[in-house]
C-alpha positions in Angstrom: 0.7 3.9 -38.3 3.4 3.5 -35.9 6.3 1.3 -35.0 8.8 1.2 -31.8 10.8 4.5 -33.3 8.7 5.7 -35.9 5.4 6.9 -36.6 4.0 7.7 -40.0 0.7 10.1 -40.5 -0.6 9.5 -44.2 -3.9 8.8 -46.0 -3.8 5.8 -48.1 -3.6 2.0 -48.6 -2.5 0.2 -46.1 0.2 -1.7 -47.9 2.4 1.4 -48.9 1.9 2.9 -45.8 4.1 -0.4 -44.1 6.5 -0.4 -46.4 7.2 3.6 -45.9 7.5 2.4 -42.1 9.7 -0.1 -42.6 12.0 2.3 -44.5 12.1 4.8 -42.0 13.1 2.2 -39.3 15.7 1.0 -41.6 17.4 4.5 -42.9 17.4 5.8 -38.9 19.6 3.0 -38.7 21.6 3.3 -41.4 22.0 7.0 -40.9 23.8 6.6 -37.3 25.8 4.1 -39.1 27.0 6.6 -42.3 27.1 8.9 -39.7 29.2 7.0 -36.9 30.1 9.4 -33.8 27.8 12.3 -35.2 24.3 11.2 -35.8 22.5 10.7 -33.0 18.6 9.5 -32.3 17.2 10.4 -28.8 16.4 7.5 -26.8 12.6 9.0 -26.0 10.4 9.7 -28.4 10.0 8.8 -32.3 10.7 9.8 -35.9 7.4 11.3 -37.0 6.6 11.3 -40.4 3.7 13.7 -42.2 3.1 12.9 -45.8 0.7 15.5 -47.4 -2.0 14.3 -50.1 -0.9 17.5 -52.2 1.3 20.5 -52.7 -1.0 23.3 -51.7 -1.9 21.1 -47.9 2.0 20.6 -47.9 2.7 24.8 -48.5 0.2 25.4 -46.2 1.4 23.2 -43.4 5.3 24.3 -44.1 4.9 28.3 -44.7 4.4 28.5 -40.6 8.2 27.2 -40.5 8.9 30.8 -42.8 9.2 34.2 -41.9 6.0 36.8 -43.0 6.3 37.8 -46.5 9.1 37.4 -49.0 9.7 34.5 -51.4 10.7 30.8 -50.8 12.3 28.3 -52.9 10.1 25.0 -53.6 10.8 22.0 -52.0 10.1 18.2 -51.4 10.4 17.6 -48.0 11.4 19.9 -44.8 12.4 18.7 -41.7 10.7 21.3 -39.5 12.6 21.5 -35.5 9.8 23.6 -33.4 8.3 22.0 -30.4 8.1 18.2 -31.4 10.6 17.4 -34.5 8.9 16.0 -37.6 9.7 15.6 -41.4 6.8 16.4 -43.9 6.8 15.8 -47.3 3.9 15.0 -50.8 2.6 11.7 -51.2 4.5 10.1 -53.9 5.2 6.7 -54.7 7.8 4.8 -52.6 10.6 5.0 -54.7 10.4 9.1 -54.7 9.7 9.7 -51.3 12.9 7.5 -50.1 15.4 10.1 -50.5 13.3 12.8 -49.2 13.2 10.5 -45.9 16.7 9.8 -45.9 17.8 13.5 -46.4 15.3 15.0 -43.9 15.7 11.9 -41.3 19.5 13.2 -41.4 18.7 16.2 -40.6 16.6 15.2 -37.3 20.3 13.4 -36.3 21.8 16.3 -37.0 19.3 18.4 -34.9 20.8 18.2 -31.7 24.8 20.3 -33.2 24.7 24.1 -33.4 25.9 23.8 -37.0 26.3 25.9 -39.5 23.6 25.5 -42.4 26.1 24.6 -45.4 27.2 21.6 -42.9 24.0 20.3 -42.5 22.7 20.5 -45.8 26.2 18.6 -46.9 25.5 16.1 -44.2 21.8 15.6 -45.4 22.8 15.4 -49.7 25.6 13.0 -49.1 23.5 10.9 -46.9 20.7 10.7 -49.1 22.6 9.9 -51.9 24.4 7.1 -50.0 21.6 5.3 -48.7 19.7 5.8 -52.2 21.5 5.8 -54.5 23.3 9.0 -56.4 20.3 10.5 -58.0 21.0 11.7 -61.7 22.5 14.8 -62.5 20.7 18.0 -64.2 23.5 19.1 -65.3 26.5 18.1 -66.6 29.5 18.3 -64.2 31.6 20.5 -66.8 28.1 22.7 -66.9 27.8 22.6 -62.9 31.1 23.8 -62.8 30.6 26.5 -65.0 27.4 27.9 -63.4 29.5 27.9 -60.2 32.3 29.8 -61.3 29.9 32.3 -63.2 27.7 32.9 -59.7 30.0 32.8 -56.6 31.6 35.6 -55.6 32.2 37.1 -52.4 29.2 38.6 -51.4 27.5 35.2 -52.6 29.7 32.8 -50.8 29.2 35.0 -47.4 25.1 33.9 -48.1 26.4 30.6 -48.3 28.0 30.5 -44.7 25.6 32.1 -43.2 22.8 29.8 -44.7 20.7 32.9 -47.1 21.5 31.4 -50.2 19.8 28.3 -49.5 16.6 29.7 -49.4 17.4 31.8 -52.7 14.8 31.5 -55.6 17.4 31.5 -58.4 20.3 29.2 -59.4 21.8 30.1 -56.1 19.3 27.5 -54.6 20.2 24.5 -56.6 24.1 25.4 -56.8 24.2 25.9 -52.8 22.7 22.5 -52.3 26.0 21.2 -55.0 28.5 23.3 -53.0 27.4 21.8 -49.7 27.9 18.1 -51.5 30.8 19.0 -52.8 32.7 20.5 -50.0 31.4 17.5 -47.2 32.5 15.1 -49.7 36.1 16.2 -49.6 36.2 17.3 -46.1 34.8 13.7 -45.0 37.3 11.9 -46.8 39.1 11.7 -43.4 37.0 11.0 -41.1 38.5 11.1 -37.9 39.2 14.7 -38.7 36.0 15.6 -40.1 34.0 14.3 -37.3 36.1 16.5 -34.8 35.2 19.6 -37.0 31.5 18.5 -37.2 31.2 17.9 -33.4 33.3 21.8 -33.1 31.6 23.6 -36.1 29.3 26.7 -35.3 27.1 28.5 -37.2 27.2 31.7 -35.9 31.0 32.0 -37.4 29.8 29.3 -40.6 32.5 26.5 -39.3 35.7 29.1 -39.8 37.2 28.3 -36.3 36.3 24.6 -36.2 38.0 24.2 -39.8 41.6 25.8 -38.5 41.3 23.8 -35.5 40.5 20.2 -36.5 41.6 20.4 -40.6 43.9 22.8 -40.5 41.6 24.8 -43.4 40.8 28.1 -44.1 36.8 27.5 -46.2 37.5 30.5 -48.1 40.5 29.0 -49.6 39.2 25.5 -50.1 36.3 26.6 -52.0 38.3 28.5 -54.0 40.7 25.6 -54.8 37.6 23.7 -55.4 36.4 25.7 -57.7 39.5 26.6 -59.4 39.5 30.4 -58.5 42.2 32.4 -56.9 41.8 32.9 -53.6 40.6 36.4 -51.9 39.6 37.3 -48.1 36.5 38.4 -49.1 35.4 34.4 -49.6 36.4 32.9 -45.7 33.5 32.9 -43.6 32.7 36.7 -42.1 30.7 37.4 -39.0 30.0 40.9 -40.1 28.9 39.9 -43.5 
C-alpha cells in the first residue's frame, strides 16, 4: 500500500493497513517539525515501511543488518540504512507499532549526519516520546538512577560514545537507551545551540569536539553532573578507547 511519501509492505486487513499509512505520512511531518533545522526527508523517493507477521520472519530479515556470530539485544523495530533505507518492525496493533514508527522514522531523518550513535538514539527516544506520548516507566526514576550509578564507569561510558553498549545484552542496553534520553533532553533545552552541535557532532570522536565548540561542554563532565558522580578523565569521549 503506498501513498505520495510512503509506502507500507504488510499482510492484513485493509483497514489497519490505511490507517498505519496515514500515520507514517503524518509523523514524517511532524518529525521535521520537532526536529526544525536537523531532520531532513529527501525529496526522491519514500519512507518504506516492512511490518513482519512474527518474530522469527522479523530476526530473520534483521540478523543480515548484524555482524557473524556474537549476541544481540531484542528489539521492536530497526531502521536498517543499506542500499534503499527502510524501517521493519512485528505486526502489532496500531497503537503499539506507533512509536516504533516514530522512533525509527527519526532515525531515517537523521540518516543523512555522521553522528555519533548516543546522538541518534537521543534524537530517536525523545522523538518518539513527543509525538506519542511518554511511554511508562519500568522503573522508578530513584531506581533508574541507582542502576546508573551502580553500572557506568569509565570503561562503560567509553561503550556508550562509541555506540557498543547499545547493542549490550544486559542492563547496559536498556540504561544506554535512558542516558541518550536523558542527556538530549538537557542538551536540547537550547536549541539554537543544540542544533549547531548536532549539525557538527561526529561519531568517530562520539560528539567531544562539537560539544566544546557549540555548548561550551566537556560530555564527560556533564554526565557525570548528571548522574551525580565526581568527575574523572577517564569518562570524556576517547578515540583510543
Amino acid at each position: 500500500l503506498g501513498s505520495e511519501k510512503c509506502l507500507l509492505l504488510a499482510a492484513g486487513e485493509e483497514r489497519g493497513a490505511h490507517a498505519t499509512l496515514a500515520f507514517m505520512e503524518r509523523t514524517r511531518k511532524r518529525v521535521v517539525r520537532t526536529l526544525d533545522g536537523i531532520a531532513r526527508v529527501t525529496p526522491e523517493g519514500k519512507d518504506i515501511l516492512i511490518v513482519f507477521d512474527d518474530e522469527d520472519s522479523y530476526y530473520r530479515y534483521v540478523s543480515h543488518a548484524y555482524p557473524d556470530g556474537g549476541e544481540f539485544a531484542s528489539s521492536g523495530g530497526m531502521y536498517i540504512d543499506g542500499g534503499c533505507g527502510h524501517f521493519v518492525t512485528v505486526r502489532r496493533d496500531l497503537g503499539a507499532i506507533e512509536p516504533v514508527i516514530a522512533h525509527e522514522m527519526t532515525h531515517g531523518c537523521l540518516a543523512h549526519l555522521p553522528i555519533p550513535l548516543w546522538l541518534n538514539e537521543g534524537l530517536a527516544v525523545n522523538t518518539e516520546q513527543r509525538l506519542t506520548g511518554v511511554q511508562p516507566a519500568l522503573l522508578s526514576a530513584r531506581d533508574m538512577h541507582d542502576k546508573h550509578c551502580a553500572f557506568w564507569g569509565a570503561a562503560e561510558i567509553q561503550e556508550f560514545w562509541s555506540g557498543w553498549s547499545f547493542q549490550r545484552i544486559d542492563d547496559g542496553n536498556l540504561l544506554s537507551y535512558d542516558l541518550a534520553r536523558i542527556l538530549v533532553a538537557y542538551l536540547g533545552k537550547d536549541w539554537a545551540s543544540f542544533r549547531r552541535f548536532v549539525l557538527a557532532a561526529n561519531a568517530a570522536d562520539g560528539g567531544a569536539a562539537a560539544a566544546s565548540e557549540h555548548l561550551g561542554a566537556d560530555l564527560g563532565e556533564l554526565v557525570c553532573a548528571l548522574l551525580g558522580q565526581a568527575h574523572s578523565p577517564g569518562w570524556s569521549p576517547a578515540a583510543a578507547a
